[in-house]
N, CA, C and O atoms as a GROMACS GRO file, in nm:
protein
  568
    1UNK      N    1   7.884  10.974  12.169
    1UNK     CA    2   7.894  10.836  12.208
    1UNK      C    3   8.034  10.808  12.260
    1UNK      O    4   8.139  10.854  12.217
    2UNK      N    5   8.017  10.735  12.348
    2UNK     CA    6   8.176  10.694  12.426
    2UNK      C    7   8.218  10.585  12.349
    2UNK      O    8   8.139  10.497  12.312
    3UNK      N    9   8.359  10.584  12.320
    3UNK     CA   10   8.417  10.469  12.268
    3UNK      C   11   8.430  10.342  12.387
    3UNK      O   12   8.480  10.336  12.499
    4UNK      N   13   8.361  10.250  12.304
    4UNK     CA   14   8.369  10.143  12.394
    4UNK      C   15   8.435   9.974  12.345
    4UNK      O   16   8.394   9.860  12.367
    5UNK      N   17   8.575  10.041  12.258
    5UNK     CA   18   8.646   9.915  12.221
    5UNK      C   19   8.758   9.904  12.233
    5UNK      O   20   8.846   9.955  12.163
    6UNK      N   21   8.774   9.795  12.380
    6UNK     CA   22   8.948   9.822  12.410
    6UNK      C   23   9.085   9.828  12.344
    6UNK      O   24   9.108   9.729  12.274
    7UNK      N   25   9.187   9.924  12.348
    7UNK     CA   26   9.290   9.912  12.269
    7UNK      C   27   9.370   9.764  12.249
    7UNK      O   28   9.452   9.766  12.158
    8UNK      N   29   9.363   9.698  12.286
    8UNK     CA   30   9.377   9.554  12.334
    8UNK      C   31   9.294   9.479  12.216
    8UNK      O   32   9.380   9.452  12.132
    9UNK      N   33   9.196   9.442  12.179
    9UNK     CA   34   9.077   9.417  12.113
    9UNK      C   35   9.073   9.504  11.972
    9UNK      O   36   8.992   9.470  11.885
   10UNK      N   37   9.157   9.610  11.951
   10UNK     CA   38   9.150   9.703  11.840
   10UNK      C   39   9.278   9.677  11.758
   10UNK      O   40   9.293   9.686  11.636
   11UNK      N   41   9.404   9.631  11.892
   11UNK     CA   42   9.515   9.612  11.816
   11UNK      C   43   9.520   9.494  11.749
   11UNK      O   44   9.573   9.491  11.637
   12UNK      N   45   9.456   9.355  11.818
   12UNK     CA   46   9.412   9.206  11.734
   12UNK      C   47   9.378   9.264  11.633
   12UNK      O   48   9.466   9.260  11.548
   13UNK      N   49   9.281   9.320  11.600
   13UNK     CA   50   9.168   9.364  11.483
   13UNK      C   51   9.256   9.424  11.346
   13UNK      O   52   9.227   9.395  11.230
   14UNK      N   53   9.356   9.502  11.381
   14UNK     CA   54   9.409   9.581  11.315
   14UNK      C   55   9.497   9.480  11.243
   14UNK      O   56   9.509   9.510  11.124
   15UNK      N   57   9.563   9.369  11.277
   15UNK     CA   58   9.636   9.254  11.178
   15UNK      C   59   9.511   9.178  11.111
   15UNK      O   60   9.517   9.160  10.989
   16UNK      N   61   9.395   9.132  11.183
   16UNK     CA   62   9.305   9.075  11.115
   16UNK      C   63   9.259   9.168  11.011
   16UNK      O   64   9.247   9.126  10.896
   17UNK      N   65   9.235   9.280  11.038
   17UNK     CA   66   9.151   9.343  10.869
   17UNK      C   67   9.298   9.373  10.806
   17UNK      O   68   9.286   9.399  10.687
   18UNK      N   69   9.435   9.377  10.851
   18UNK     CA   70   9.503   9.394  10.761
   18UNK      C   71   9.560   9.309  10.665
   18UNK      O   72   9.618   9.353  10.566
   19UNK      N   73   9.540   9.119  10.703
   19UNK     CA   74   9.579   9.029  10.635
   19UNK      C   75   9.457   9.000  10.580
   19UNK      O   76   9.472   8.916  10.492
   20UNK      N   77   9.328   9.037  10.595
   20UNK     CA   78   9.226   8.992  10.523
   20UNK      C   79   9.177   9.106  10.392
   20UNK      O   80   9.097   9.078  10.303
   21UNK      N   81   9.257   9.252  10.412
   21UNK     CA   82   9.241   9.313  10.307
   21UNK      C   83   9.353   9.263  10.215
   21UNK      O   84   9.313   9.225  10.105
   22UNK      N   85   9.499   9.254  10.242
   22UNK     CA   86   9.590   9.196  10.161
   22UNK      C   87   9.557   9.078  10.094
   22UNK      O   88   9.623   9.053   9.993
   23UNK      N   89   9.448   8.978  10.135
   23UNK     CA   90   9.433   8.851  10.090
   23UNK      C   91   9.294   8.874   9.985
   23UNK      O   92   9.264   8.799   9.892
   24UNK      N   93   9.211   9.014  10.032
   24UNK     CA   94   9.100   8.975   9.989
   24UNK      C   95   9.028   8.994   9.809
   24UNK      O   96   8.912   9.005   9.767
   25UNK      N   97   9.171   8.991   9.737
   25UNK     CA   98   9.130   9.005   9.578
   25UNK      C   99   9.060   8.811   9.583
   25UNK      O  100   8.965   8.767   9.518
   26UNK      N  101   9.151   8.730   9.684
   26UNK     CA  102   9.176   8.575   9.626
   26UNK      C  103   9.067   8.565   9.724
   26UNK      O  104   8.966   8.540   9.660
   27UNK      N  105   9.037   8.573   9.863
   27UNK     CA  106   8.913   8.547   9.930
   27UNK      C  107   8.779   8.570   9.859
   27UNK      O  108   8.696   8.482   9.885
   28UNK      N  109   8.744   8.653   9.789
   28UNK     CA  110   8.617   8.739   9.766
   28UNK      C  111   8.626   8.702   9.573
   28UNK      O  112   8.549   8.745   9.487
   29UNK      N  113   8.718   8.634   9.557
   29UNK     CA  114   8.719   8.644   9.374
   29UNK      C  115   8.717   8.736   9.275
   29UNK      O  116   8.664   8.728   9.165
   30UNK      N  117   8.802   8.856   9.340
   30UNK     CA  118   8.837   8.956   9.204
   30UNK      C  119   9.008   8.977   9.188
   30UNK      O  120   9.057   9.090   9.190
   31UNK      N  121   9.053   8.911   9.179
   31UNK     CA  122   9.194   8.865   9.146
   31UNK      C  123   9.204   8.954   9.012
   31UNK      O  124   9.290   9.040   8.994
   32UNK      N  125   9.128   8.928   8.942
   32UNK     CA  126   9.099   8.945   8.780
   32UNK      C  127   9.048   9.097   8.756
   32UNK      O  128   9.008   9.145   8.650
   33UNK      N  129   9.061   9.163   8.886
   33UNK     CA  130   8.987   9.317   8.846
   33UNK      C  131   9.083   9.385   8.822
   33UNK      O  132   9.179   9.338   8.883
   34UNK      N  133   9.108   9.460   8.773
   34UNK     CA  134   9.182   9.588   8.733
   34UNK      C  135   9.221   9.717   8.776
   34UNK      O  136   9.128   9.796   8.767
   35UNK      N  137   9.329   9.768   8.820
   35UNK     CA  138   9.359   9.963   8.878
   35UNK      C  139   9.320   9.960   9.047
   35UNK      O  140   9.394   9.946   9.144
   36UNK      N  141   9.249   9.968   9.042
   36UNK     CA  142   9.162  10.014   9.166
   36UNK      C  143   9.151   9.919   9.237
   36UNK      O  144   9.224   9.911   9.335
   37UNK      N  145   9.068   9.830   9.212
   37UNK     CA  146   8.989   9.708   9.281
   37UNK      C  147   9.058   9.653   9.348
   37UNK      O  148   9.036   9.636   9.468
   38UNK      N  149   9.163   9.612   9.286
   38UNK     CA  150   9.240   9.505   9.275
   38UNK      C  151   9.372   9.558   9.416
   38UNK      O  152   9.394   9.499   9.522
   39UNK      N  153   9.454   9.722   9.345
   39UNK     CA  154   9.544   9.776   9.375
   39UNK      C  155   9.537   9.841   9.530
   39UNK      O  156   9.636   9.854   9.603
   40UNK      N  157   9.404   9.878   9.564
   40UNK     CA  158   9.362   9.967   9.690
   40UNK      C  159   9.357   9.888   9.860
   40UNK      O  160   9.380   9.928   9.975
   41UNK      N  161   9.318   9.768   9.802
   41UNK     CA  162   9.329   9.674   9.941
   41UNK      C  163   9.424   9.641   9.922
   41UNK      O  164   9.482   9.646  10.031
   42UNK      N  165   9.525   9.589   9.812
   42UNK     CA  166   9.689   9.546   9.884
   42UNK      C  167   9.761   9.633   9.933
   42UNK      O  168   9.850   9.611  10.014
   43UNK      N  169   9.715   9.796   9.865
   43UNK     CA  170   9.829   9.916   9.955
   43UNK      C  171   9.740   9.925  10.110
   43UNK      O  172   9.805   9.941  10.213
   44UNK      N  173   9.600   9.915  10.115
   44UNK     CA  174   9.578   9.988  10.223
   44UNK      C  175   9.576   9.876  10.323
   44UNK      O  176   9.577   9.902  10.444
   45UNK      N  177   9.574   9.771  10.286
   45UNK     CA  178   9.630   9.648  10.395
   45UNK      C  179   9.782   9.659  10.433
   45UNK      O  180   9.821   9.654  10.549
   46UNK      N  181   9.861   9.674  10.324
   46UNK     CA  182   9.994   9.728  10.407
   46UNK      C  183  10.029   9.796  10.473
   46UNK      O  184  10.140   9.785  10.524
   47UNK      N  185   9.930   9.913  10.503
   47UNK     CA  186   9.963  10.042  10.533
   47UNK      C  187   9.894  10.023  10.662
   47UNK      O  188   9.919  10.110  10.745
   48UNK      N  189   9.790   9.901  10.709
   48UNK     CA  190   9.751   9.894  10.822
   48UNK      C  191   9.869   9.801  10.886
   48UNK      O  192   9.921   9.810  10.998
   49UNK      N  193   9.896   9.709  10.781
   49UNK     CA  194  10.038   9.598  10.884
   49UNK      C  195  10.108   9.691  10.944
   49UNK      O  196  10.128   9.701  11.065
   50UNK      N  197  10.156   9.778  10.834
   50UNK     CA  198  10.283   9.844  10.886
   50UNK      C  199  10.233   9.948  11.061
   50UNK      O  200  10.299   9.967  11.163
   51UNK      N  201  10.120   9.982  11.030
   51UNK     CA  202  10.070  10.115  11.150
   51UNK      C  203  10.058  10.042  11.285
   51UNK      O  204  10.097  10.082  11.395
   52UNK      N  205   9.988   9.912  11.251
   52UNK     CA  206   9.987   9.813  11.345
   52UNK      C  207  10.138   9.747  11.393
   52UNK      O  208  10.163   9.734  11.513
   53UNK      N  209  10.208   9.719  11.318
   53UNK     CA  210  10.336   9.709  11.343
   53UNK      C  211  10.417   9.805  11.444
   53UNK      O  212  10.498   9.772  11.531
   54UNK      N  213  10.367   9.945  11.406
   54UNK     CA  214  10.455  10.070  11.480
   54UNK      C  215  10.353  10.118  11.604
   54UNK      O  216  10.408  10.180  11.695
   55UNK      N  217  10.216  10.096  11.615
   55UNK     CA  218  10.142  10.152  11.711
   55UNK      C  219  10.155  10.115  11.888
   55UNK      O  220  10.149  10.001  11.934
   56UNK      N  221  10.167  10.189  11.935
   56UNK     CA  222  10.169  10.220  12.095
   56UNK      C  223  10.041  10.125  12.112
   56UNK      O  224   9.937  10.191  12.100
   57UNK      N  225  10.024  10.022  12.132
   57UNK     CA  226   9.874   9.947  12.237
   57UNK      C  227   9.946   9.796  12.205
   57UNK      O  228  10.026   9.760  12.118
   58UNK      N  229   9.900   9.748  12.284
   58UNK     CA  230   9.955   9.579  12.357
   58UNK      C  231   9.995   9.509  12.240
   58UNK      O  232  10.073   9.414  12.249
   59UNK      N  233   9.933   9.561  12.093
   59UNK     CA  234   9.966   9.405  11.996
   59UNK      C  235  10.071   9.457  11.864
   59UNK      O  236  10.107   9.400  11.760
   60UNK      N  237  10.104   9.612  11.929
   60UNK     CA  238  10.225   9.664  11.903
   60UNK      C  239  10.328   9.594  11.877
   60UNK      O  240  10.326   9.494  11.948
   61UNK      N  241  10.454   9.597  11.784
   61UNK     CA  242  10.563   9.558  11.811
   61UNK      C  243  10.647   9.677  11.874
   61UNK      O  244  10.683   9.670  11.992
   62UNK      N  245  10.669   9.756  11.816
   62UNK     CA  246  10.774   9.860  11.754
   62UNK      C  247  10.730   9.977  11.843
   62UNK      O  248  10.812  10.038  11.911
   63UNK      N  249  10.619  10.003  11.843
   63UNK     CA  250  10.524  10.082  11.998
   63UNK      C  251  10.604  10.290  11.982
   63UNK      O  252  10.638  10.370  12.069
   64UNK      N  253  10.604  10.299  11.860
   64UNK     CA  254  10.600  10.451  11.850
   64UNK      C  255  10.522  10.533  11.779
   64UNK      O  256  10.543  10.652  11.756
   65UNK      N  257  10.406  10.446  11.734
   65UNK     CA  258  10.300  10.553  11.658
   65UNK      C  259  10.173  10.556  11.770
   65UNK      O  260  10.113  10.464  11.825
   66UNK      N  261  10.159  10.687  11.777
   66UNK     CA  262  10.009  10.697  11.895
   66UNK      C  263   9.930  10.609  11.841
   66UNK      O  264   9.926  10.582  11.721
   67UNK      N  265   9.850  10.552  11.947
   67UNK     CA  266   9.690  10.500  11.908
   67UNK      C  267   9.590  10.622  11.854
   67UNK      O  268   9.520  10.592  11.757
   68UNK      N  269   9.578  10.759  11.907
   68UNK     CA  270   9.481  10.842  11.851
   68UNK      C  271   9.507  10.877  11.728
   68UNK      O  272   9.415  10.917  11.657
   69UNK      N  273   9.677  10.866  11.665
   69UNK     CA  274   9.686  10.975  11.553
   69UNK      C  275   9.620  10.803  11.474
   69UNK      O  276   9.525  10.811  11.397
   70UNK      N  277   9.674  10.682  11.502
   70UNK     CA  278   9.669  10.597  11.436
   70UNK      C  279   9.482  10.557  11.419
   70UNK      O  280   9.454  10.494  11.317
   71UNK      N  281   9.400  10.582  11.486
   71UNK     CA  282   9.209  10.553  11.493
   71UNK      C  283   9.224  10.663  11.401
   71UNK      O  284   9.230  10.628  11.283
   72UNK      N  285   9.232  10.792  11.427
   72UNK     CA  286   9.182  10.920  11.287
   72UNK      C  287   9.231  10.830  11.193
   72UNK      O  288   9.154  10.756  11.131
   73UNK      N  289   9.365  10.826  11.173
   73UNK     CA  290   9.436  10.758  11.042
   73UNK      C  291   9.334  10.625  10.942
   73UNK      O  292   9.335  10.603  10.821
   74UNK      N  293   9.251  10.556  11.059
   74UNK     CA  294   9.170  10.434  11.013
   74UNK      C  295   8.980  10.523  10.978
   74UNK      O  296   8.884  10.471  10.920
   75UNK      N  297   8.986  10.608  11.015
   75UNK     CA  298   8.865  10.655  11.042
   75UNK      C  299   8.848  10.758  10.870
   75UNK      O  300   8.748  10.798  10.812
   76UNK      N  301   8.972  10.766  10.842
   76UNK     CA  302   9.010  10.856  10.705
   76UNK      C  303   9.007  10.721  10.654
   76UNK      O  304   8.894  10.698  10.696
   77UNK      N  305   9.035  10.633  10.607
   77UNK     CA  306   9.125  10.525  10.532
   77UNK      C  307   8.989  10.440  10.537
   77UNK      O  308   8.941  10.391  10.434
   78UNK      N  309   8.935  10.426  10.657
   78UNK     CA  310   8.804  10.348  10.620
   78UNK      C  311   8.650  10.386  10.551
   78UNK      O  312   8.560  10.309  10.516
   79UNK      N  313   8.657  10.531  10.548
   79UNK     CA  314   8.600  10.627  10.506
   79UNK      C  315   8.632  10.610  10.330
   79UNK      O  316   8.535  10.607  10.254
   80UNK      N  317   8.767  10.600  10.275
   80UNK     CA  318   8.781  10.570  10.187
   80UNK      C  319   8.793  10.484  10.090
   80UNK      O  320   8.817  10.487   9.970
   81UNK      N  321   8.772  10.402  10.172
   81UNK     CA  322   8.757  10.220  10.083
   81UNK      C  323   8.607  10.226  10.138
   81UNK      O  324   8.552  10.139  10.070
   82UNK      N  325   8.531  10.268  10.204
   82UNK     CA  326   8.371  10.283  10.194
   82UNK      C  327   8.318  10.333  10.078
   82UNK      O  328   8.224  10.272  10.027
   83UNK      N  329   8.378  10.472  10.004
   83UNK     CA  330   8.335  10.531   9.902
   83UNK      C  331   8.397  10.485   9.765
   83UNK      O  332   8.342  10.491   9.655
   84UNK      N  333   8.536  10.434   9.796
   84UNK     CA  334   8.614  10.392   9.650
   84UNK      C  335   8.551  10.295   9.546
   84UNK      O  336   8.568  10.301   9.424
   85UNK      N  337   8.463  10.191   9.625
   85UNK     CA  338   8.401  10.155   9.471
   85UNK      C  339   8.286  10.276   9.333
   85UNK      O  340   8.244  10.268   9.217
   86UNK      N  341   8.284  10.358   9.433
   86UNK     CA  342   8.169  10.491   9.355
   86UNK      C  343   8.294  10.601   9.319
   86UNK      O  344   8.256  10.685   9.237
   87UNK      N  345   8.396  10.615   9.349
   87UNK     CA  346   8.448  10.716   9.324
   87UNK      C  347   8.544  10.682   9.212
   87UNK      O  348   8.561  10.758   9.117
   88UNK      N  349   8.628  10.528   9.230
   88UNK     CA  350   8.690  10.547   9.063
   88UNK      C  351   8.574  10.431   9.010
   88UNK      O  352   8.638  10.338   8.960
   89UNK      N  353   8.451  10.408   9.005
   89UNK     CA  354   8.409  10.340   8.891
   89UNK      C  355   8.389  10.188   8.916
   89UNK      O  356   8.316  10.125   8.840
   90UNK      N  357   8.447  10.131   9.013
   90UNK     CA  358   8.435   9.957   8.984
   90UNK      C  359   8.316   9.886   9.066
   90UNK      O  360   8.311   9.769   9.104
   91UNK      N  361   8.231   9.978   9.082
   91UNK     CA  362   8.101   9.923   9.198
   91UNK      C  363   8.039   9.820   9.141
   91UNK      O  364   7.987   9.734   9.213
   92UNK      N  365   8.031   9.811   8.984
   92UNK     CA  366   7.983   9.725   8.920
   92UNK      C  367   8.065   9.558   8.943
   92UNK      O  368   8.001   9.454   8.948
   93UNK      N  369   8.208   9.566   8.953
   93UNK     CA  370   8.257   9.431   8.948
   93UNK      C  371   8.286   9.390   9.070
   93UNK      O  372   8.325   9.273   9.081
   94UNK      N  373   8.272   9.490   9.214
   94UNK     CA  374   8.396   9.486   9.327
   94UNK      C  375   8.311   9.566   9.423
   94UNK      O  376   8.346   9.684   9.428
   95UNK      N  377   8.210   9.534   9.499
   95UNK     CA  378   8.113   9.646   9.601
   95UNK      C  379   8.101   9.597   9.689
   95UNK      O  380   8.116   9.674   9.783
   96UNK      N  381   8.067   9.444   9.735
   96UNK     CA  382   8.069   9.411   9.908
   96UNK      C  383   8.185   9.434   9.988
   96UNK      O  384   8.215   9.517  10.074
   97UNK      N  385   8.259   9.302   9.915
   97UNK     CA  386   8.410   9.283  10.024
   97UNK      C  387   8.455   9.474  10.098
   97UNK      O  388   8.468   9.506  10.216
   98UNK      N  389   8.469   9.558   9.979
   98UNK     CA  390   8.552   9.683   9.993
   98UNK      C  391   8.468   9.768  10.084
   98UNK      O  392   8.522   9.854  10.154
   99UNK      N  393   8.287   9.740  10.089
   99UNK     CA  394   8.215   9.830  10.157
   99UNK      C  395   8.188   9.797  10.296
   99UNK      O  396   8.135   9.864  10.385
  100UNK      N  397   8.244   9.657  10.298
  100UNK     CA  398   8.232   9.567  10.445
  100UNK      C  399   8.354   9.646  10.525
  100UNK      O  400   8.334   9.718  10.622
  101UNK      N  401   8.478   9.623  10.469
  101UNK     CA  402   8.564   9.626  10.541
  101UNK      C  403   8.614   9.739  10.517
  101UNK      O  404   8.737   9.746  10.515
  102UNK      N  405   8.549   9.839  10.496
  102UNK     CA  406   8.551  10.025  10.502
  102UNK      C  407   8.488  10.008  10.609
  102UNK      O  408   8.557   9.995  10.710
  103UNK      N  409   8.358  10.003  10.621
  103UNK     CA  410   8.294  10.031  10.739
  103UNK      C  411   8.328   9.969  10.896
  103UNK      O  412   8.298  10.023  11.003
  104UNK      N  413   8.412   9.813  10.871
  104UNK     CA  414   8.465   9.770  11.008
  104UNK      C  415   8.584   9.877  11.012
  104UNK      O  416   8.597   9.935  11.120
  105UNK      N  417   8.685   9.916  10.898
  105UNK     CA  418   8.799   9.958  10.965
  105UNK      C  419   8.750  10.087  10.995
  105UNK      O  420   8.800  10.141  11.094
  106UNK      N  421   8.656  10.154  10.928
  106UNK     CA  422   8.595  10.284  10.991
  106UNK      C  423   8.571  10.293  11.126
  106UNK      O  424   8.619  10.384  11.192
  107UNK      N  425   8.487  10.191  11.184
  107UNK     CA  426   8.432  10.157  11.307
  107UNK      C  427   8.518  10.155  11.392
  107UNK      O  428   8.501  10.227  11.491
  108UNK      N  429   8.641  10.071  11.381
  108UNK     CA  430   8.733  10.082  11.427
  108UNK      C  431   8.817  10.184  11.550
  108UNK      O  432   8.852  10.194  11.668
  109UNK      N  433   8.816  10.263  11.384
  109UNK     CA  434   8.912  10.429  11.425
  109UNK      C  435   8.780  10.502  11.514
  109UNK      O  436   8.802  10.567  11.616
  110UNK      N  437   8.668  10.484  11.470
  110UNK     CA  438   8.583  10.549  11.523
  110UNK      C  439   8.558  10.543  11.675
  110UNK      O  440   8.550  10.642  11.748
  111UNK      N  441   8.545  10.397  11.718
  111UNK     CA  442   8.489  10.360  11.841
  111UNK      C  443   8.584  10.297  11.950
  111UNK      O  444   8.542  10.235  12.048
  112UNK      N  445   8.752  10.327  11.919
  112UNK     CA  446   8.828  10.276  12.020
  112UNK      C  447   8.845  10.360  12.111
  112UNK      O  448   8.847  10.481  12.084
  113UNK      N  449   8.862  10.309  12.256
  113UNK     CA  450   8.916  10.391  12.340
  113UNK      C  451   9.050  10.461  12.288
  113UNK      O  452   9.124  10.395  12.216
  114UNK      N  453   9.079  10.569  12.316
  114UNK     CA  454   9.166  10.700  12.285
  114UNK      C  455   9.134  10.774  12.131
  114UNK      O  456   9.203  10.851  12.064
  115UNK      N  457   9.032  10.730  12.114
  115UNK     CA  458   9.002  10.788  11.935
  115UNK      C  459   9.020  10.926  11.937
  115UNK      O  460   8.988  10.974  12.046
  116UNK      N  461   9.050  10.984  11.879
  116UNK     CA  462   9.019  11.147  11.860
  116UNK      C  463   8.885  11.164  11.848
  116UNK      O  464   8.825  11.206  11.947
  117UNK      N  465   8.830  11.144  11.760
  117UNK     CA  466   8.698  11.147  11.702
  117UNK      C  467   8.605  11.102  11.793
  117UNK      O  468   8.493  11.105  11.741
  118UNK      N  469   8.602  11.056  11.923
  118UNK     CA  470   8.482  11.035  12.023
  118UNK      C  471   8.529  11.047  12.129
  118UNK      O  472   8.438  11.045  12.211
  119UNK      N  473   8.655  11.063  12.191
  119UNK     CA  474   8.699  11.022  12.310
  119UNK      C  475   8.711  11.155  12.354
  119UNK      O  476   8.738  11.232  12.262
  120UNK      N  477   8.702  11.203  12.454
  120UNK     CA  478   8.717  11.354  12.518
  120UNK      C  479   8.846  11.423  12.516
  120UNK      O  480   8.947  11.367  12.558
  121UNK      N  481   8.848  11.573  12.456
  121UNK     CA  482   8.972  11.618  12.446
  121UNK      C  483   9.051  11.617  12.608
  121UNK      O  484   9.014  11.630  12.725
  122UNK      N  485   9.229  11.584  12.509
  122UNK     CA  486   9.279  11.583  12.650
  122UNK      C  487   9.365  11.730  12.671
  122UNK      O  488   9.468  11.745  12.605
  123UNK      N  489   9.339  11.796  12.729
  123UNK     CA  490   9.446  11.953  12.753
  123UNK      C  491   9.554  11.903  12.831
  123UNK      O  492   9.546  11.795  12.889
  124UNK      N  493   9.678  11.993  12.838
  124UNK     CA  494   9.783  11.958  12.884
  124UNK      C  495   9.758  12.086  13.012
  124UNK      O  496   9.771  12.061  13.132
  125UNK      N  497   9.728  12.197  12.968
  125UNK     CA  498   9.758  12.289  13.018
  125UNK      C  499   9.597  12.372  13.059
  125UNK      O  500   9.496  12.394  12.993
  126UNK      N  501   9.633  12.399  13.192
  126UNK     CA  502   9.521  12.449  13.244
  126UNK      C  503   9.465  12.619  13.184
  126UNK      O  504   9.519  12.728  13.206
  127UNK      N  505   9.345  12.592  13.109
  127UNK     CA  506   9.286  12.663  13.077
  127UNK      C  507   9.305  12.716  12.947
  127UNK      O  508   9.254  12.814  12.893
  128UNK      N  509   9.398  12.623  12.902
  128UNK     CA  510   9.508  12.661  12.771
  128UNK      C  511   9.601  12.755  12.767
  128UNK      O  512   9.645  12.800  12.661
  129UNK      N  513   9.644  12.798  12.898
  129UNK     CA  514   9.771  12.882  12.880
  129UNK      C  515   9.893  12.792  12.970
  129UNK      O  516   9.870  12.689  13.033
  130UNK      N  517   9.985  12.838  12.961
  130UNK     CA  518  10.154  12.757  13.016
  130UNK      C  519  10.107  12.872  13.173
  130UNK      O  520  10.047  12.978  13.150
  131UNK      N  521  10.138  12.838  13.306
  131UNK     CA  522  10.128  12.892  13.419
  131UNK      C  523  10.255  12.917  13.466
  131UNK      O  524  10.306  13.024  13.500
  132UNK      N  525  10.305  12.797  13.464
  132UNK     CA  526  10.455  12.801  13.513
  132UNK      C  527  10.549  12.700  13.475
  132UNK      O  528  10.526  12.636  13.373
  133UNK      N  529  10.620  12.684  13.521
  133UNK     CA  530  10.803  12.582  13.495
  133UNK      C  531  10.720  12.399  13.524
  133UNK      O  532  10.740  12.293  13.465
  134UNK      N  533  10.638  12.429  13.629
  134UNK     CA  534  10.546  12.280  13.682
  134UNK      C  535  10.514  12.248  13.492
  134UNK      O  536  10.574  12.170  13.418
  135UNK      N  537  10.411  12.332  13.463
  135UNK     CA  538  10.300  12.288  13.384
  135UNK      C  539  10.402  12.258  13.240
  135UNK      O  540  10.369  12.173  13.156
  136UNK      N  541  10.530  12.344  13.228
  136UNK     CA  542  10.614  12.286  13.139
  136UNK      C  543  10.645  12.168  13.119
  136UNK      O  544  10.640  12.110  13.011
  137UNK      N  545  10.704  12.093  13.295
  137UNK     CA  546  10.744  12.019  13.299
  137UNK      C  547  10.639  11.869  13.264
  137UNK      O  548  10.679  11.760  13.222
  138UNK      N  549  10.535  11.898  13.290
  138UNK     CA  550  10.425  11.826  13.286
  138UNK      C  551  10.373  11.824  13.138
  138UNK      O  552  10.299  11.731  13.106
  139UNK      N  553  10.409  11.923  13.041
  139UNK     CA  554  10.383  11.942  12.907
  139UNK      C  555  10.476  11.853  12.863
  139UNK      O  556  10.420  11.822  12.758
  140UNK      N  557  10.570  11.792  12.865
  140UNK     CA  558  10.709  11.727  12.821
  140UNK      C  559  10.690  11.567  12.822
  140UNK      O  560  10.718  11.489  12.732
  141UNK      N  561  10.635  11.539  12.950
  141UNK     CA  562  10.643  11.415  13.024
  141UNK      C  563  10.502  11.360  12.927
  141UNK      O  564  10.464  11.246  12.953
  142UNK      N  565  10.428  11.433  12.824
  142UNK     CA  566  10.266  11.407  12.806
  142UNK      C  567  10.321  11.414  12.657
  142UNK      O  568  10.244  11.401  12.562
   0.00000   0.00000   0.00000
């Protein structure tokens, strides 16, 4: 499947699920949960401010973290707040909010233009070997 969600449209997205995971013990009403529940969306909402903060695409500030390493990075991370209510235990007190917004930030990493994970490999070098001083120079500039 071709990614069909502009980096533009991915970088908005990336402050919205990141202030709505930081907010969402008090949005969703588990303020009161414990370890996990509670602890996993305020680190992994920071960890999207901050990526979003440093990422290369329009809603960038700081504009030195790739967009591709940064979609894998969401595609791992959303993958893991998908499974974390089953893996340490709190599915019982804490299972929508965390399984919603695993699967958007999954989607995310998954379906933006430049993703690793759907978007076509890019080679630098023809055929995968270095040819000459050109293809160096062209390895540098990429």
């Amino acid at each position: 499947m071709k990614p069909f969600i502009p980096t533009s449209v991915y970088g908005f997205f990336n402050y919205v699920l990141a202030l709505t995971m930081m907010s969402s013990p008090w949005l969703f009403g588990f303020q009161d949960a414990h370890g996990a529940a509670l602890f996993l969306p305020l680190y992994l909402g920071w960890l999207q401010l901050l990526m979003a903060i440093f990422s290369n695409h329009q809603w960038g500030i700081i504009k030195v973290f790739p967009v591709p390493m940064h979609c894998f990075i969401d595609v791992v991370f959303g993958f893991f707040l998908l499974i974390s209510p089953f893996l340490y235990g709190y599915y019982i007190h804490v299972f929508w909010p965390q399984l919603l917004m695993g699967i958007v930030w999954f989607s995310l990493g998954m379906f933006t233009q430049h993703s690793p994970v759907t978007d076509e490999p890019h080679h630098v070098f023809k055929d995968g070997l270095l040819n000459d001083t050109a293809d160096v120079d062209e390895a540098m500039t990429h």
